[in-house]
Biopython code that builds the backbone (N, CA, C, O; Angstrom):
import numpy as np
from Bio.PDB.StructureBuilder import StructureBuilder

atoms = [
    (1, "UNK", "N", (297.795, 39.516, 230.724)),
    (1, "UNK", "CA", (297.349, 39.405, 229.349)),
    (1, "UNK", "C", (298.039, 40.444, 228.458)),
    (1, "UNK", "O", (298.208, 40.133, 227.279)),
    (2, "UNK", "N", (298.564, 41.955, 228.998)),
    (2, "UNK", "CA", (298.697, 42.723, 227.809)),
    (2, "UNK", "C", (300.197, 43.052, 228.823)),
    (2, "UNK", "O", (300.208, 44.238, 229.154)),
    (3, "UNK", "N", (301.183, 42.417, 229.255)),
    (3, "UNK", "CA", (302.479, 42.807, 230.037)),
    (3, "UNK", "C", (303.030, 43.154, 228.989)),
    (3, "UNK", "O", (303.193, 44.346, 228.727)),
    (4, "UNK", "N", (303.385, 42.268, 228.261)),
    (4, "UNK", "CA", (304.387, 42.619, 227.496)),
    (4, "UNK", "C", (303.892, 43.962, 226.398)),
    (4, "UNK", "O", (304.623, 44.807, 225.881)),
    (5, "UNK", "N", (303.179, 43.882, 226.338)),
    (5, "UNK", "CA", (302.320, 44.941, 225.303)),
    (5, "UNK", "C", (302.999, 46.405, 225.372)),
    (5, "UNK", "O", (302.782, 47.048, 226.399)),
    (6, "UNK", "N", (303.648, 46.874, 224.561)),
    (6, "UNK", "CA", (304.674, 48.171, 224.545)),
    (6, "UNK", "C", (303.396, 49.240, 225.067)),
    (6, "UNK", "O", (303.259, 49.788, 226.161)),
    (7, "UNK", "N", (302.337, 49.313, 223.563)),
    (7, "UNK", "CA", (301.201, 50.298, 223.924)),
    (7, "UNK", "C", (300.200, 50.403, 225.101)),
    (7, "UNK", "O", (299.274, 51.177, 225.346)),
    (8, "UNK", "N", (300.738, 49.318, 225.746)),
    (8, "UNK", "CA", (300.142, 49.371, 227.293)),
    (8, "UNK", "C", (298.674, 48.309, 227.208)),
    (8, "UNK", "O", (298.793, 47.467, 226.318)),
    (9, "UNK", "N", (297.379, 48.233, 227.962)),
    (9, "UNK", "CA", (296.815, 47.397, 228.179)),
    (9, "UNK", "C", (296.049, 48.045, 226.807)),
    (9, "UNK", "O", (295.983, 49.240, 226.520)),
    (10, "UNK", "N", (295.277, 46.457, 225.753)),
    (10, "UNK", "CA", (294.634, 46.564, 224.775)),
    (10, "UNK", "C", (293.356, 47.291, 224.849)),
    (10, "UNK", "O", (292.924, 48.023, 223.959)),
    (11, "UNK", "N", (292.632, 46.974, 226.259)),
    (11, "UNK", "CA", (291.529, 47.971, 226.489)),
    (11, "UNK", "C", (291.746, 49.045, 226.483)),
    (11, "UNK", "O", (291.259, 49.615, 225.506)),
    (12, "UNK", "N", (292.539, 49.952, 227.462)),
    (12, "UNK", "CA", (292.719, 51.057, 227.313)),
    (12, "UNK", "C", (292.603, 51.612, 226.049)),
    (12, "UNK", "O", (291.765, 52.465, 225.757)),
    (13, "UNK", "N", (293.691, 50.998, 225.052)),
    (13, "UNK", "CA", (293.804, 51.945, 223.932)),
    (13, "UNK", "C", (292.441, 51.599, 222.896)),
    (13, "UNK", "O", (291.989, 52.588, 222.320)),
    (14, "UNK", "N", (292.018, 50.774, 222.725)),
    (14, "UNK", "CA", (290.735, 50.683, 222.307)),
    (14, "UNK", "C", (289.772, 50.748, 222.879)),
    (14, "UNK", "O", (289.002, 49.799, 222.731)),
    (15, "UNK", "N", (289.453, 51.609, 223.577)),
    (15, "UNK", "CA", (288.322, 52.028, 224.188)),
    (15, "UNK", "C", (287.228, 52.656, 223.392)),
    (15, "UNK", "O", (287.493, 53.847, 223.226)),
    (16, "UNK", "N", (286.260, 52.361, 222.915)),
    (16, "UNK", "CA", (285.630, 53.594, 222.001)),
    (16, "UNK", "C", (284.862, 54.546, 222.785)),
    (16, "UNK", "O", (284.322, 55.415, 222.102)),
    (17, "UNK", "N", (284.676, 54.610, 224.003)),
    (17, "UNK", "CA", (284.210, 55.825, 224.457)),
    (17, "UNK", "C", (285.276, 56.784, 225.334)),
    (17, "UNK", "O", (285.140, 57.902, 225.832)),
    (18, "UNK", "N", (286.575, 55.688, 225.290)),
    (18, "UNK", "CA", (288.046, 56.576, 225.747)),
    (18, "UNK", "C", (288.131, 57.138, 227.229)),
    (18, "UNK", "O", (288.937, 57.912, 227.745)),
    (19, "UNK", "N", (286.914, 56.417, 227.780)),
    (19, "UNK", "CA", (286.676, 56.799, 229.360)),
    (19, "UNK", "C", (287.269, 55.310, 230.452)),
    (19, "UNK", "O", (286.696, 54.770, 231.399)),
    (20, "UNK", "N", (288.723, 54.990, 229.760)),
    (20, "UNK", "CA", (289.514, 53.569, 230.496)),
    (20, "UNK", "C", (290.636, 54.898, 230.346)),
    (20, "UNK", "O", (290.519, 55.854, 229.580)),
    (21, "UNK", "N", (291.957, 54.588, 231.511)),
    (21, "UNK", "CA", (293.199, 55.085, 231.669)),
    (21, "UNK", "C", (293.557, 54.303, 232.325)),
    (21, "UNK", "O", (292.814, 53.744, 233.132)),
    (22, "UNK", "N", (294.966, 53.986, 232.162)),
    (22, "UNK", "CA", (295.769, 53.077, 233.008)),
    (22, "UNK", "C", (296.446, 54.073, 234.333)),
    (22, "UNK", "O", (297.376, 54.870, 234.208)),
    (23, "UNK", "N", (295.660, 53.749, 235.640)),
    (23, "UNK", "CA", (296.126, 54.028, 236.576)),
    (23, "UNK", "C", (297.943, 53.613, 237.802)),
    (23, "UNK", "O", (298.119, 52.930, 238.811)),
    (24, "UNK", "N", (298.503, 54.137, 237.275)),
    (24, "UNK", "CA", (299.469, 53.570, 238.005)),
    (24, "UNK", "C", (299.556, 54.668, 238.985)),
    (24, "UNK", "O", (298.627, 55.435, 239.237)),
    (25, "UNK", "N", (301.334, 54.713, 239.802)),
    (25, "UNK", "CA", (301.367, 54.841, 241.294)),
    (25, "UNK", "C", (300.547, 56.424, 241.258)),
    (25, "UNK", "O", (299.687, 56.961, 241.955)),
    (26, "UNK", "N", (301.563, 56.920, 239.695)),
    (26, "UNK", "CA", (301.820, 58.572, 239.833)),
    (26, "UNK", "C", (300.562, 59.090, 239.928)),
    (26, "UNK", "O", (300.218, 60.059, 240.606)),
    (27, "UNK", "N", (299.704, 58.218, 239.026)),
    (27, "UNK", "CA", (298.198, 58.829, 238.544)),
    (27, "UNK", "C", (297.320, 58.840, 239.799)),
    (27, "UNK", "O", (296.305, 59.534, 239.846)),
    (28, "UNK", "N", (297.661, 58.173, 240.672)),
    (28, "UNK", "CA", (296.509, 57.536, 241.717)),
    (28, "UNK", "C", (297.014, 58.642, 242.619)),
    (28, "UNK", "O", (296.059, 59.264, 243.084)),
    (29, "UNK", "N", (298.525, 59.234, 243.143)),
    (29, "UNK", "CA", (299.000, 60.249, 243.769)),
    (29, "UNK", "C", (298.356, 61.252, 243.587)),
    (29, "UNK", "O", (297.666, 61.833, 244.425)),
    (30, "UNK", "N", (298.646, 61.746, 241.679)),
    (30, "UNK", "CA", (297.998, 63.000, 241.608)),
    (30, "UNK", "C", (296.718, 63.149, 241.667)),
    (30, "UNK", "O", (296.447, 64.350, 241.650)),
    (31, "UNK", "N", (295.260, 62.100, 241.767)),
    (31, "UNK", "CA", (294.112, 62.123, 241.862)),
    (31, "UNK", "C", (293.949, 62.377, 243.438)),
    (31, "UNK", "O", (292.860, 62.761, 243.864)),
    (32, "UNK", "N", (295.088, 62.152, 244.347)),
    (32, "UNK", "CA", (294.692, 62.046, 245.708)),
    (32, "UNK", "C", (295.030, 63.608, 246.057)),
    (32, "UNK", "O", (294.389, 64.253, 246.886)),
    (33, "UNK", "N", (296.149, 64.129, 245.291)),
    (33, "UNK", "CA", (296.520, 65.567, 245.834)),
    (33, "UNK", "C", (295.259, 66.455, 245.542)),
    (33, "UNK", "O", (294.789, 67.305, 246.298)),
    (34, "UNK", "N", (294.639, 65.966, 243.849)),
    (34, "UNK", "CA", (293.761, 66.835, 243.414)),
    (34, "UNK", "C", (292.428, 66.423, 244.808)),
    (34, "UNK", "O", (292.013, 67.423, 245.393)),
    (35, "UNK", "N", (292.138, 65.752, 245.033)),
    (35, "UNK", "CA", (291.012, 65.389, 246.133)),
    (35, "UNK", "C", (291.285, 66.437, 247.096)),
    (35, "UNK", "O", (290.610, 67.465, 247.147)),
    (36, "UNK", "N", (292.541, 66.123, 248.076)),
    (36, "UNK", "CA", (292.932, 67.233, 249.020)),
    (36, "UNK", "C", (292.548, 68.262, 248.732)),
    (36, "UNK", "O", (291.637, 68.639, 249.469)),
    (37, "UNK", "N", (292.850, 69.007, 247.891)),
    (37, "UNK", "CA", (293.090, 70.335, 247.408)),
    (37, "UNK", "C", (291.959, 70.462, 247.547)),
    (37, "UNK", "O", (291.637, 70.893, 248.655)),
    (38, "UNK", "N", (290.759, 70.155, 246.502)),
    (38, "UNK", "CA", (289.259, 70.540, 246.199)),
    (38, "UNK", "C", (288.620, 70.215, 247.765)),
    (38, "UNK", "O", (287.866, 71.056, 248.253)),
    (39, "UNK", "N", (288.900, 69.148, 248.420)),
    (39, "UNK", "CA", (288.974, 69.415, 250.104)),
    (39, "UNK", "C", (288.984, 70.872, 250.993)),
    (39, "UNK", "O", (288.103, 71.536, 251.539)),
    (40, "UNK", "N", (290.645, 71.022, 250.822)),
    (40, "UNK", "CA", (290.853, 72.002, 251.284)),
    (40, "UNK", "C", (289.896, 73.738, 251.351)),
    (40, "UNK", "O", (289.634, 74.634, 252.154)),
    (41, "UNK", "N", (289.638, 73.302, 249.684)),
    (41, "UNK", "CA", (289.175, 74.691, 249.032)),
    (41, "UNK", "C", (287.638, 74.856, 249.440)),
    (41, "UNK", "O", (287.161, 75.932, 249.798)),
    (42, "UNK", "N", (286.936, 73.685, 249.344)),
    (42, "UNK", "CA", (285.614, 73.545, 249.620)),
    (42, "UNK", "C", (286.158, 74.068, 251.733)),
    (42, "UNK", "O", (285.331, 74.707, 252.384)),
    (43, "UNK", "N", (286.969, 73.824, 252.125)),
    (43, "UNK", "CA", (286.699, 73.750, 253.657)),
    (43, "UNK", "C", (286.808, 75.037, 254.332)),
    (43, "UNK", "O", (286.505, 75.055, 255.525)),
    (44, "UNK", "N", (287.299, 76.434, 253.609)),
    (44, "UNK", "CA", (287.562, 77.692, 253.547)),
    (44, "UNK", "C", (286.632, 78.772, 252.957)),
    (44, "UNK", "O", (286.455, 79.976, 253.144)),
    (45, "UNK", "N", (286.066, 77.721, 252.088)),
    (45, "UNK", "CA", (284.736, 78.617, 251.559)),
    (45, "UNK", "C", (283.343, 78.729, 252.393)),
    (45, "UNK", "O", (282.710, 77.970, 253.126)),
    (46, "UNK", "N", (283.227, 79.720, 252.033)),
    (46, "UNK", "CA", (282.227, 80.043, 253.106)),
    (46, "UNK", "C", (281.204, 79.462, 251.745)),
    (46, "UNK", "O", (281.553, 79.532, 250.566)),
    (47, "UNK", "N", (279.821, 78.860, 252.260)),
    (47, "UNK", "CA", (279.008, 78.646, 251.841)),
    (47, "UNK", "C", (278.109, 79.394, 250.856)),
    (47, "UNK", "O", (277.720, 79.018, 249.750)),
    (48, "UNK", "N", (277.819, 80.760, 251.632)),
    (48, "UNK", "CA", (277.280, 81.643, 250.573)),
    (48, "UNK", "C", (277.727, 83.063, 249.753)),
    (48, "UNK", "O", (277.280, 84.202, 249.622)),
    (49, "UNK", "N", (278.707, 82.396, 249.357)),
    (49, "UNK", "CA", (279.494, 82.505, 248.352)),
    (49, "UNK", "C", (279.473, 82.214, 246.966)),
    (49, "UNK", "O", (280.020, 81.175, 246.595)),
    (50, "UNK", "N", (278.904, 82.999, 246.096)),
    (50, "UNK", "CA", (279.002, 82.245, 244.795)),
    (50, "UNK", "C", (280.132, 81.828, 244.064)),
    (50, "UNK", "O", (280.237, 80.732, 243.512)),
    (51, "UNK", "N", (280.805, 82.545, 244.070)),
    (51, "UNK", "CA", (282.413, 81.840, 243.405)),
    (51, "UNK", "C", (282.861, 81.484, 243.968)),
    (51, "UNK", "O", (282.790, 81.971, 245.096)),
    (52, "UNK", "N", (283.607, 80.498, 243.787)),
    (52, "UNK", "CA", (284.925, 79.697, 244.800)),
    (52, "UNK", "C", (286.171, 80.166, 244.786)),
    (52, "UNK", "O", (286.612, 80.927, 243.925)),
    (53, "UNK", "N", (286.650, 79.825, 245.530)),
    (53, "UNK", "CA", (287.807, 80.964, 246.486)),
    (53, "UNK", "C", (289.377, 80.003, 244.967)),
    (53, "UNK", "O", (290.340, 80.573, 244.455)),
    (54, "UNK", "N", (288.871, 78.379, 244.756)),
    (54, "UNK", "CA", (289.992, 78.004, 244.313)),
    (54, "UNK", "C", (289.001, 77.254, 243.313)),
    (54, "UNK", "O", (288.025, 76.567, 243.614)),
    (55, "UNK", "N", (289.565, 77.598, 241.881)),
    (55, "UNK", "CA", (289.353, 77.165, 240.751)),
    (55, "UNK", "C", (289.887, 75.785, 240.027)),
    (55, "UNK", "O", (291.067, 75.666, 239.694)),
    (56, "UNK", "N", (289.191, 75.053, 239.877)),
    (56, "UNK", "CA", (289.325, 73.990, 239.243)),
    (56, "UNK", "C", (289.680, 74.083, 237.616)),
    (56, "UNK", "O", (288.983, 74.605, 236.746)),
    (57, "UNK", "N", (290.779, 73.520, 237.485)),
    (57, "UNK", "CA", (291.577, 73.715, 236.378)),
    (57, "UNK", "C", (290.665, 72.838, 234.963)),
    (57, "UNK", "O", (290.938, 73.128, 233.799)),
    (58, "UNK", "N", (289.728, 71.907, 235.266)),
    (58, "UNK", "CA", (289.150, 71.025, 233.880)),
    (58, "UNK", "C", (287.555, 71.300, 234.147)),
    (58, "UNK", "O", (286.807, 70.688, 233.384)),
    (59, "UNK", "N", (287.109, 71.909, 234.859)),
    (59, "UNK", "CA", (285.707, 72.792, 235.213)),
    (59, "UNK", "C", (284.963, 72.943, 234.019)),
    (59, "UNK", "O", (283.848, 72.614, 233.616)),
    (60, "UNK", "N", (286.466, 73.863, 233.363)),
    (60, "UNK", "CA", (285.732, 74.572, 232.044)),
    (60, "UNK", "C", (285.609, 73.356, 230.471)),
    (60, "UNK", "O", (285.044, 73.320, 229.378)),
    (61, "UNK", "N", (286.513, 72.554, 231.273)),
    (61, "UNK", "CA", (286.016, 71.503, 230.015)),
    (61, "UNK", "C", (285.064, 70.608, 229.959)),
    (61, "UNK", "O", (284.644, 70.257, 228.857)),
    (62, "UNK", "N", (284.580, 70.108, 231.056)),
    (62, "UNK", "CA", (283.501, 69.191, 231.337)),
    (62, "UNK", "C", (282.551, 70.334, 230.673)),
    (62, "UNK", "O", (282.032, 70.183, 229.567)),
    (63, "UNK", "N", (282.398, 71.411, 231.422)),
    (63, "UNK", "CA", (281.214, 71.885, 231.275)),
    (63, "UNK", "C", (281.041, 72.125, 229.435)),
    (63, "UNK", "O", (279.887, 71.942, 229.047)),
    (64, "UNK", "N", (281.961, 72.465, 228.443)),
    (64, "UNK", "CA", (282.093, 72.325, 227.168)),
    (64, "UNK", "C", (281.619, 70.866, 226.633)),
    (64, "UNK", "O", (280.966, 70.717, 225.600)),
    (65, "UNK", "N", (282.095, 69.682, 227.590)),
    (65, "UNK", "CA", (281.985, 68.462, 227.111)),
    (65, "UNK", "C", (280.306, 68.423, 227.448)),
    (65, "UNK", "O", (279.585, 68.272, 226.462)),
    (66, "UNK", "N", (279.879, 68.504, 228.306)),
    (66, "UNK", "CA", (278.291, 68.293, 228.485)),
    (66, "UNK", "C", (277.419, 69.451, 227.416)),
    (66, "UNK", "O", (276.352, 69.089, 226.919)),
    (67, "UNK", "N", (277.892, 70.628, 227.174)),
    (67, "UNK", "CA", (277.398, 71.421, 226.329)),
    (67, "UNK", "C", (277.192, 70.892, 224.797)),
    (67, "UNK", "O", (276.237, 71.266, 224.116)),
    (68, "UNK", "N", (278.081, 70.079, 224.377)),
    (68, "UNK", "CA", (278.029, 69.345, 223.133)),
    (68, "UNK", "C", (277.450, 68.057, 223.014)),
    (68, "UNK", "O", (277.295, 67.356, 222.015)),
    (69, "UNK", "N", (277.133, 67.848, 224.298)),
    (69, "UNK", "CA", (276.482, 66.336, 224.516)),
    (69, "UNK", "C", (274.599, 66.532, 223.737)),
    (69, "UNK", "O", (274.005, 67.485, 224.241)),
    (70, "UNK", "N", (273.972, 65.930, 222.917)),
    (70, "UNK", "CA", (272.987, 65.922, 222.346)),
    (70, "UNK", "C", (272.107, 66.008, 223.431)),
    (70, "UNK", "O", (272.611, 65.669, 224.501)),
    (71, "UNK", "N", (270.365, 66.538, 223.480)),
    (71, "UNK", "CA", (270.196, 65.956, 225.021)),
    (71, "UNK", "C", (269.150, 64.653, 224.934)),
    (71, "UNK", "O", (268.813, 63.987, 223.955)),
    (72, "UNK", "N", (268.853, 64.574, 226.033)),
    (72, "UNK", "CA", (268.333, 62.276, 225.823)),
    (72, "UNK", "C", (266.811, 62.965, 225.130)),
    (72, "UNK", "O", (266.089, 63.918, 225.421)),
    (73, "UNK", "N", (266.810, 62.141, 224.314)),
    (73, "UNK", "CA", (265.372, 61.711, 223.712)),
    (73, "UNK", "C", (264.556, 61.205, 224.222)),
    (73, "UNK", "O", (264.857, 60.120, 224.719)),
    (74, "UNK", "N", (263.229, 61.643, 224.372)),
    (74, "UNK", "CA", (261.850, 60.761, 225.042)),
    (74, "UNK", "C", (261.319, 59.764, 224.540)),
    (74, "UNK", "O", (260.476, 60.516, 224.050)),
    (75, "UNK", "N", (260.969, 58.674, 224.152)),
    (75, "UNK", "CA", (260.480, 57.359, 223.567)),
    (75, "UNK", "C", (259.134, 57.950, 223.420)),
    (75, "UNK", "O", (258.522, 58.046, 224.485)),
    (76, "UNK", "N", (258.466, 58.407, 222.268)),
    (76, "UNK", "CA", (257.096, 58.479, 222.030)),
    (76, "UNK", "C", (255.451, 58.146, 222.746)),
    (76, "UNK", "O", (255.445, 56.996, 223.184)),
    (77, "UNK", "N", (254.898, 58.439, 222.833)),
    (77, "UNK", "CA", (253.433, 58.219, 223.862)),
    (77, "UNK", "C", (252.745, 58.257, 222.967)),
    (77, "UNK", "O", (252.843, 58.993, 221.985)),
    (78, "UNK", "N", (251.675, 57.180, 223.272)),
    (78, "UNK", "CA", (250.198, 56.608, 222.932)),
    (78, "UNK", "C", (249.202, 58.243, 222.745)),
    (78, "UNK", "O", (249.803, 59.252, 223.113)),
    (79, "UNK", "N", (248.289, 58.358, 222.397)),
    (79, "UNK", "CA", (247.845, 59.558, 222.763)),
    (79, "UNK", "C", (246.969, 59.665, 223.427)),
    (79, "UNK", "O", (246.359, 58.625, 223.675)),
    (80, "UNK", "N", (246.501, 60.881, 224.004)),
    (80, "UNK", "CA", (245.833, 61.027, 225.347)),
    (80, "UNK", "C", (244.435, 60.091, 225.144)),
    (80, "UNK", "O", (244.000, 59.337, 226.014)),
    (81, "UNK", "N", (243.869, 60.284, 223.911)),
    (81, "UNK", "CA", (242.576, 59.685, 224.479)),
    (81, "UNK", "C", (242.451, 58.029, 224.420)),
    (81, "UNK", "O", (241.500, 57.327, 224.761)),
    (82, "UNK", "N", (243.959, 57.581, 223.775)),
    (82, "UNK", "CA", (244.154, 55.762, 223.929)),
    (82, "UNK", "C", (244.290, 55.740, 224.889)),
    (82, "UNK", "O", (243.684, 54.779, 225.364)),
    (83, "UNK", "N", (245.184, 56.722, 226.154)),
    (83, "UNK", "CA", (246.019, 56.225, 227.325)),
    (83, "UNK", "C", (244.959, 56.336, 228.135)),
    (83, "UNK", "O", (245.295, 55.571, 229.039)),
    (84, "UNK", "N", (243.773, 56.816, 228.475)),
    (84, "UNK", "CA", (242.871, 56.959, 229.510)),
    (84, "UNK", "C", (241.723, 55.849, 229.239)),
    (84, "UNK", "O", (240.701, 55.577, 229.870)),
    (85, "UNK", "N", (242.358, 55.245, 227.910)),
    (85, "UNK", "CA", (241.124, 53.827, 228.154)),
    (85, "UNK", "C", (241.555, 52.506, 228.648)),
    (85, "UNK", "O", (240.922, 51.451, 228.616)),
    (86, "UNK", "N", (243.102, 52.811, 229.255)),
    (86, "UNK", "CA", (243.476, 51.567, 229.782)),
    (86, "UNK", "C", (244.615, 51.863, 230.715)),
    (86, "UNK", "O", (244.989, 52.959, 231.133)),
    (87, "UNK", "N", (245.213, 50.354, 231.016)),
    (87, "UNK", "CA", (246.259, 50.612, 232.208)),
    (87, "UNK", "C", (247.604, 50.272, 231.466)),
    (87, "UNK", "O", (248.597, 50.564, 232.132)),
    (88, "UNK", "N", (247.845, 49.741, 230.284)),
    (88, "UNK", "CA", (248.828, 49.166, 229.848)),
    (88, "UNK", "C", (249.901, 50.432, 229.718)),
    (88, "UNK", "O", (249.715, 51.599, 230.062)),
    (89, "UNK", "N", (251.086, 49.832, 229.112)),
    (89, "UNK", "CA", (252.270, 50.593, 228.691)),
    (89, "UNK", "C", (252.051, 51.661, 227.492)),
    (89, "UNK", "O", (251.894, 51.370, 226.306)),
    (90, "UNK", "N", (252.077, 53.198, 228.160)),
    (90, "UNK", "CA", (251.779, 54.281, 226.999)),
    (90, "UNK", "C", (253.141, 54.486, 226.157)),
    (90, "UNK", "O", (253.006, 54.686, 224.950)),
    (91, "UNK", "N", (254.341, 54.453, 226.658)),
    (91, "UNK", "CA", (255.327, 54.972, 225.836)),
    (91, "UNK", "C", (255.815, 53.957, 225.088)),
    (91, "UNK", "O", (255.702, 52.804, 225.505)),
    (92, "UNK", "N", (256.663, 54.330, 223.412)),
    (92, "UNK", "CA", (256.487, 53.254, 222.570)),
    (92, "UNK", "C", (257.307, 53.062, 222.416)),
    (92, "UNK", "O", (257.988, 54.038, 222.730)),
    (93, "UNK", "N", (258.212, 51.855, 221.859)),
    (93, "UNK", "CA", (259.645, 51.473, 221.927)),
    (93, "UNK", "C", (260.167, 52.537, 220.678)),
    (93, "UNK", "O", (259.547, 53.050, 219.746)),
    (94, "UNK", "N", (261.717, 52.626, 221.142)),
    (94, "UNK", "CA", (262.887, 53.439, 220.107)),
    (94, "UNK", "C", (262.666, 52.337, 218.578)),
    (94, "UNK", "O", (262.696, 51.163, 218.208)),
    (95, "UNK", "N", (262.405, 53.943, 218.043)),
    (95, "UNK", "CA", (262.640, 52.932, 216.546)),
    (95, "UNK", "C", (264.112, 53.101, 216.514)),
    (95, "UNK", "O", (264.949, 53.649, 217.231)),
    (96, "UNK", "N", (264.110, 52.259, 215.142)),
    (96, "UNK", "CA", (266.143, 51.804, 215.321)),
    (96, "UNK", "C", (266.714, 53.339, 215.367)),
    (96, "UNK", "O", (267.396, 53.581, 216.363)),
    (97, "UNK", "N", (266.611, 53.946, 214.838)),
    (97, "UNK", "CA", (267.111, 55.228, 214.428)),
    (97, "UNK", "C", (266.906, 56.128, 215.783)),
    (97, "UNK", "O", (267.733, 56.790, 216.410)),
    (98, "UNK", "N", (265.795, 55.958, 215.963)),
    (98, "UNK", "CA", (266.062, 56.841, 217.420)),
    (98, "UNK", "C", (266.914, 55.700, 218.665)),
    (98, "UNK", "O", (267.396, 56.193, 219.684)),
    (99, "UNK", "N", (266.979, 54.502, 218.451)),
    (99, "UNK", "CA", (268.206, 53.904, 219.533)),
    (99, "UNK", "C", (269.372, 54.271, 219.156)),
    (99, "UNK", "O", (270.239, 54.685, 219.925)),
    (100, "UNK", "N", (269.478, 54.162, 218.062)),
    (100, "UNK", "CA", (271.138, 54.578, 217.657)),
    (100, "UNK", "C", (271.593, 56.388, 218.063)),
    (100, "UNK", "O", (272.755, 56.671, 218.351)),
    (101, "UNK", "N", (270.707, 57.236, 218.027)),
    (101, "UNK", "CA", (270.601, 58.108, 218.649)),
    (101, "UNK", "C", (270.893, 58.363, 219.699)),
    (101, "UNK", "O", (271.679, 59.291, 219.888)),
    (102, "UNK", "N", (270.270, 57.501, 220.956)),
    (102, "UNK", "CA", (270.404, 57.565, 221.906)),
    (102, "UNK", "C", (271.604, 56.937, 222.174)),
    (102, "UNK", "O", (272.289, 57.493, 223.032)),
    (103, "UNK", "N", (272.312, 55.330, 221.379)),
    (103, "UNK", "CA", (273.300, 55.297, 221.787)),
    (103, "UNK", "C", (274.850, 56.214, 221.533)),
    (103, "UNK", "O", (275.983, 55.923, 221.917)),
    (104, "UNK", "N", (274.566, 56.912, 221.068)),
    (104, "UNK", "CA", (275.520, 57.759, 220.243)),
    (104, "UNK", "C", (276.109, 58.641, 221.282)),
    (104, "UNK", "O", (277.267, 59.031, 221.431)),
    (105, "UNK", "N", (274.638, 58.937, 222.209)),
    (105, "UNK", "CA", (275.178, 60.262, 223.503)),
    (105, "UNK", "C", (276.254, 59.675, 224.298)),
    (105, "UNK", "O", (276.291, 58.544, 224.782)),
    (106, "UNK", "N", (277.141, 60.627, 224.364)),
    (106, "UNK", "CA", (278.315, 60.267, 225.508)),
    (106, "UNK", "C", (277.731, 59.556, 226.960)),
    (106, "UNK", "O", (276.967, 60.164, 227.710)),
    (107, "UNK", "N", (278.061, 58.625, 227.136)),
    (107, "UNK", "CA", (277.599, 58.012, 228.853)),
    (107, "UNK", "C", (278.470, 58.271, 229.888)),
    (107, "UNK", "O", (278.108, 58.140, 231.058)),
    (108, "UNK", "N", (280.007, 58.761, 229.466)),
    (108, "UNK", "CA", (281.295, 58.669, 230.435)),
    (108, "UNK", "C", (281.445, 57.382, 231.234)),
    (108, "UNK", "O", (282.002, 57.503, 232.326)),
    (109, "UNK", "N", (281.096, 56.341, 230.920)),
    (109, "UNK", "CA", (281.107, 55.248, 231.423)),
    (109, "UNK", "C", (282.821, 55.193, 232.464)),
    (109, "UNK", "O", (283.938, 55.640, 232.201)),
    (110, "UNK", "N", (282.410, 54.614, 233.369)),
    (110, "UNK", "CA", (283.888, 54.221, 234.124)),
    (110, "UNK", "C", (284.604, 55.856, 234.415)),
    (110, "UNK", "O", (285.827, 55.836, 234.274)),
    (111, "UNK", "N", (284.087, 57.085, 234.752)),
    (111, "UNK", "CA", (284.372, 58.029, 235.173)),
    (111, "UNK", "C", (285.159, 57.832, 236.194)),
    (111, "UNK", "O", (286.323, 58.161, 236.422)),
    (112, "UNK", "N", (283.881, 56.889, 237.143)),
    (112, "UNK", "CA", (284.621, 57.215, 238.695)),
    (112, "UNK", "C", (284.791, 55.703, 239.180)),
    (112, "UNK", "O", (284.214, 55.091, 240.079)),
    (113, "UNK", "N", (285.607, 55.380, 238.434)),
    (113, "UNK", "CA", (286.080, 53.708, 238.249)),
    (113, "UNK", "C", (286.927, 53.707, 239.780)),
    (113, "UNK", "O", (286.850, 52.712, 240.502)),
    (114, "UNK", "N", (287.707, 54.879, 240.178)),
    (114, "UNK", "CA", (288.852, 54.741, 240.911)),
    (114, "UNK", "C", (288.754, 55.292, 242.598)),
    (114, "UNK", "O", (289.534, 55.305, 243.550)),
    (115, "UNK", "N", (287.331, 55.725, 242.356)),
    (115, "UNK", "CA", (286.982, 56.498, 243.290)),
    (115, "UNK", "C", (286.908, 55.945, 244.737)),
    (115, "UNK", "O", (286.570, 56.682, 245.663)),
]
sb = StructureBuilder()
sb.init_structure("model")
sb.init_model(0)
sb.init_chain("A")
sb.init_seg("    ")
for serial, (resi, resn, name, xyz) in enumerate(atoms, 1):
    if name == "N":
        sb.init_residue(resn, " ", resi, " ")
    sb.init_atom(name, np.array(xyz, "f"), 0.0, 1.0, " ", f" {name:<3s}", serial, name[0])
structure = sb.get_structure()
């Protein structure tokens, strides 16, 4: 569908959450060396150890990327003295504004597409 396509496959580049990459030979190599390695490093470390002997080079960005991530919202509850007069459903649906909220938070969808 997208061969001929110079900018490569149409999904990829329109992705709106930007969590698609086009995997070819090189990419799938260097995901396998990076595996080894974090292998290796985990297999030398002694357990109780708090730092690791070998540092992961994008560590510090995830952990930035989850730091900016909003955190999930709770869907509202009935109040205590409605919820103890019955068995039904206490929590109340997202008003629009709080769904759009919630859809807004990063999901990383297709992270570990390759795994």
């Amino acid at each position: 569908l997208c061969q001929g396509r110079e900018a490569g496959p149409a999904c990829v580049e329109n992705c709106p959450a930007q969590a698609l990459t086009l995997a070819d030979d090189e990419t799938l190599i260097t995901l396998a060396k990076q595996r080894r390695l974090r292998s290796a490093c985990q297999e030398v470390q002694p357990w109780q150890r708090a730092t690791p002997l070998c540092s992961q080079p994008n560590a510090g960005a995830k952990v930035r990327q989850m730091a900016m991530t909003p955190p999930r919202g709770e869907p509202d509850k009935l109040a205590a003295e409605v919820r103890k007069s019955h068995f039904e459903e206490i929590y109340q649906p997202f008003t629009p504004q709080q769904a759009q909220q919630q859809a807004a938070r990063c999901l990383t969808c297709g992270e570990h597409s390759i795994c």
